[in-house]
C-alpha positions in Angstrom: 107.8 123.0 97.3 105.4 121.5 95.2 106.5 122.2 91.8 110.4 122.5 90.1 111.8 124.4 87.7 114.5 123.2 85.7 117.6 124.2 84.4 121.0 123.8 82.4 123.0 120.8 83.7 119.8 119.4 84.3 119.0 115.5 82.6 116.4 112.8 82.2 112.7 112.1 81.3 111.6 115.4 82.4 114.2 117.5 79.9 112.8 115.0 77.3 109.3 116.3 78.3 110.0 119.7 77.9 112.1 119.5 74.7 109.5 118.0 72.6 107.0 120.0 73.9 109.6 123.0 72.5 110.1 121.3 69.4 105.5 121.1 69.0 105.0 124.5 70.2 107.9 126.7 69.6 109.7 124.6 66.5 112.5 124.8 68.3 114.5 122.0 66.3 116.2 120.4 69.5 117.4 116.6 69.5 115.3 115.2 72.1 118.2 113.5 74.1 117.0 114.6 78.1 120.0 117.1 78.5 119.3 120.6 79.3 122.2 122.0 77.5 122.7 125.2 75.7 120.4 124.9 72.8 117.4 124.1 75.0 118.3 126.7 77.1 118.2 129.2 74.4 114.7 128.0 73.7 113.5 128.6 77.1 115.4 131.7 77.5 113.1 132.7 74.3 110.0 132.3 76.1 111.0 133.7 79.6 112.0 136.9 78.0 108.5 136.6 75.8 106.9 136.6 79.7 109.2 138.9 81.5 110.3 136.6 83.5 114.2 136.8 85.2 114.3 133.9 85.5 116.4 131.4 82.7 115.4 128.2 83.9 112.4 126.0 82.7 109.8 127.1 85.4 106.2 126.0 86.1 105.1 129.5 83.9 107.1 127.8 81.1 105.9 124.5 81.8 102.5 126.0 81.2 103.4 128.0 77.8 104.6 125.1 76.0 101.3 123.0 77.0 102.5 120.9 80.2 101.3 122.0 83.4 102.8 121.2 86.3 100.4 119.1 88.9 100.8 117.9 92.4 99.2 115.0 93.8 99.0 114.4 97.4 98.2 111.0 99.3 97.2 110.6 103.0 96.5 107.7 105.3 94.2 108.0 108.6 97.8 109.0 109.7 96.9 112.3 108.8 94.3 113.4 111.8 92.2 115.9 109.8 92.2 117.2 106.1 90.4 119.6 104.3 90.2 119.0 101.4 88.5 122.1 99.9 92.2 124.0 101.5 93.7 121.3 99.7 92.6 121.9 96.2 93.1 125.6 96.9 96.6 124.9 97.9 97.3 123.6 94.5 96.7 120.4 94.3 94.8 118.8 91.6 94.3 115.3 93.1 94.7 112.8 96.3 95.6 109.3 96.6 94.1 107.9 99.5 95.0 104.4 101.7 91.7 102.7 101.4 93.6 98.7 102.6 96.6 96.4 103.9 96.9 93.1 103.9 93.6 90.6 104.4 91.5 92.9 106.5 92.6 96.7 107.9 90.7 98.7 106.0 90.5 102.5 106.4 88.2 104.1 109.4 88.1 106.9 107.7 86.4 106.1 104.6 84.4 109.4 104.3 87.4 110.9 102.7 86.6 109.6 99.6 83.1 111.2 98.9 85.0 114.2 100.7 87.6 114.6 98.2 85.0 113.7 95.2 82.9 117.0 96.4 86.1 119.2 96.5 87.1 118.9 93.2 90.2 117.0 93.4 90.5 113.9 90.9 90.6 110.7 93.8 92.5 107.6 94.1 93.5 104.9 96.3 95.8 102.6 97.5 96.4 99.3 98.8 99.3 98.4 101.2 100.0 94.6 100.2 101.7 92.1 102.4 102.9 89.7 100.6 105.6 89.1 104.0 102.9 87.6 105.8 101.0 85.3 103.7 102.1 82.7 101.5 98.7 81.4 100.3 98.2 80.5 96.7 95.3 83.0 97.0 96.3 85.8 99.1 96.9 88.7 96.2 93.2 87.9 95.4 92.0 88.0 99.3 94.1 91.4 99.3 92.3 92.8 96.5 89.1 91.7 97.3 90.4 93.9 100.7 90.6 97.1 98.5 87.6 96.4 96.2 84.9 96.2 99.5 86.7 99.5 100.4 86.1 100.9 97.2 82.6 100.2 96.8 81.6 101.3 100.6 83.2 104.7 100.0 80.2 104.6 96.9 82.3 106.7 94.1 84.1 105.8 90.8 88.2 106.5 91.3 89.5 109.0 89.1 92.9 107.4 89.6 93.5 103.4 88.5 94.1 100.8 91.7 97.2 101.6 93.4 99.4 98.6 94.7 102.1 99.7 97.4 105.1 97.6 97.3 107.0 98.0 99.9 106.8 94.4 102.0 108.0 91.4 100.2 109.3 88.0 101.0 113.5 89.1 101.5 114.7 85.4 100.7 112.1 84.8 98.1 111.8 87.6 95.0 109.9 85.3 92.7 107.1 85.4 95.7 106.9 89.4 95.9 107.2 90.0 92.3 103.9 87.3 92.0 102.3 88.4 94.5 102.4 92.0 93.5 101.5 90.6 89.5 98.6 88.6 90.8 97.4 91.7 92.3 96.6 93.2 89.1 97.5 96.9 90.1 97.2 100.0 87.5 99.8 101.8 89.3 102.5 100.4 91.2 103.7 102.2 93.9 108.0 101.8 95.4 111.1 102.9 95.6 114.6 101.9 94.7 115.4 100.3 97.6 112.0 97.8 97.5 113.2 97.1 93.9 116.4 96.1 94.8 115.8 94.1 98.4 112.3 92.4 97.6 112.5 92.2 94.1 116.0 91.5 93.3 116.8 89.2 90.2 113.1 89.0 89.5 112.6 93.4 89.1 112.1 92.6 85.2 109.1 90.4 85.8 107.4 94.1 87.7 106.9 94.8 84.0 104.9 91.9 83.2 101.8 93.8 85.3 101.6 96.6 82.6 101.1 99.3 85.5 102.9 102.6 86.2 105.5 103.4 88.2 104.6 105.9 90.9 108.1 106.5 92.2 109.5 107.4 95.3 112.7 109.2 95.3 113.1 112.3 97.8 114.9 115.3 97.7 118.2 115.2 99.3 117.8 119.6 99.5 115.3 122.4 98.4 117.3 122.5 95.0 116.3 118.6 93.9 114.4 118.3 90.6 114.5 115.2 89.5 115.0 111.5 91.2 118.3 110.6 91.0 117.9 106.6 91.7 117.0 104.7 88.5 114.3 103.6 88.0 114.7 100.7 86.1 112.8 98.0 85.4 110.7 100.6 84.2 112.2 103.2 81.6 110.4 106.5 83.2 108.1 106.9 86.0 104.5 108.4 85.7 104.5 110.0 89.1 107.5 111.1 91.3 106.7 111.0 95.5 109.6 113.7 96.6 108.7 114.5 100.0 106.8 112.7 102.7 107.0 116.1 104.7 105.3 118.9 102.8 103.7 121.5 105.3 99.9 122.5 105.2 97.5 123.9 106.9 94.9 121.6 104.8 96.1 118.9 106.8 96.2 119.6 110.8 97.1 117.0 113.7 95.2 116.7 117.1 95.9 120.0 117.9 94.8 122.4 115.0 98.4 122.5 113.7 99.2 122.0 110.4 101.0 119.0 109.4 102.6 116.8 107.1 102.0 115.0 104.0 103.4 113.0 101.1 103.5 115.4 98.2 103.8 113.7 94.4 104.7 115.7 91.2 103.9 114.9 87.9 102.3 116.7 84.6 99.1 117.2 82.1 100.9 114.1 79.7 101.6 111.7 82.5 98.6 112.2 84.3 96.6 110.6 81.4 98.9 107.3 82.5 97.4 107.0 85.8 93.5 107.6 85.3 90.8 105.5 84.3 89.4 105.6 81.5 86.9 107.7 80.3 88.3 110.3 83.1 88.2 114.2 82.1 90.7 116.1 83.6 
């Protein structure tokens, strides 16, 4: 399920999303408070009956009538065996994340993906795993990122997508140290969950801010019928991209055998997207 719709009883930054995109293209007049309550629901209802649709919830055909398309972004490690990428974009999705690095030296054996990626259309990005648990040298976020950065310039193409830092290993009896080491990273996006904030950032979460990247959140559906992430996401107000699977089915993506297998699938839309590109990147 790459894409939601959304419905009455439904709340947060998403509802504010569609409401003032109702408000620009319908004039719908709502208060732009993130609750999906009767009067945005009548505006909805409006356009679903304009398209014949059944269907009273916000979904991705309404989505695309008030001028914010759904998109799904997927991002793979050499964990995934094989990936077409050319079945990818035809699946749906509009863009990949790839692990390029971790730590001082892995560094992806599959670096072809890149180029492979760039040729099928998708908008391309990567990520770096940092391990801030096993070094404490005053230097280590720059050895990381000079890690990713040789990546980056072997796989010989310009990401769509700005630097990706995944913070998930930290220093447990030390926040101040994970928090630094992820600032002095100097990521574009910042990639983590609740959990990470809460165990390796602790009392020092506000100081995430003090990066100025975008939260690419992980929160995953507990159920088919999830829609939005219910963990807050504070420090940051809203996320820019939402992770809400880490086992969506395709044949795009096939194990040692031929079958197809699973990925991490992200969700986001046409105003957020601008949040996590370079600049000077046409979508």
């Amino acid at each position: 399920m790459m894409f939601f719709s959304y419905q009455r009883g439904d709340r947060g930054q998403v509802v504010r999303d569609i409401q003032q995109a109702l408000n620009t293209t319908q004039a719908a007049g709502l208060e732009v408070d993130g609750i999906y309550g009767q009067q945005t629901d009548r505006a909805v209802t409006k356009i679903a009956n304009y398209q014949n649709n059944s269907s009273r919830a916000a979904s991705p055909a309404v989505f695309t009538e008030i001028g914010i398309p759904q998109i799904a972004i997927a991002d793979i490690s050499d964990h995934q065996y094989k990936v077409d990428f050319h079945k990818l974009r035809a699946s749906g999705v509009r863009g990949v994340i790839i692990k390029a690095s971790e730590g001082f030296d892995w560094k992806t054996k599959k670096i072809e993906r890149f180029k492979e990626a760039k040729d099928a259309g998708l908008l391309v990005g990567a990520y770096h795993f940092g391990r801030p648990d096993l070094h404490d040298e005053d230097d280590a976020p720059q050895i990381e990122r000079a890690n990713f950065d040789e990546v980056i310039e072997r796989a010989g193409i310009r990401l769509d997508f700005l630097p990706v830092y995944d913070f998930e290993k930290g220093d447990k009896t030390r926040d101040e140290w994970s928090v630094h080491y992820c600032l002095e990273w100097k990521p574009g996006i910042i990639y983590t969950a609740r959990w990470a904030i809460d165990s390796l950032a602790g009392r020092e979460a506000d100081h995430l801010m003090e990066a100025g990247a975008s939260l690419w959140f992980a929160d995953y559906r507990r159920g088919n019928d999830k829609r939005y992430p219910t963990d807050s996401t504070r420090p940051w107000a809203e996320w820019s991209l939402w992770q809400h699977t880490a086992s969506e089915l395709t044949e795009a993506v096939t194990d040692r055998h031929g079958e197809p297998s699973k990925i991490d699938m992200n969700w986001t839309h046409r105003g957020r997207l601008r949040e996590l590109l370079q600049k000077g990147c046409k979508v």
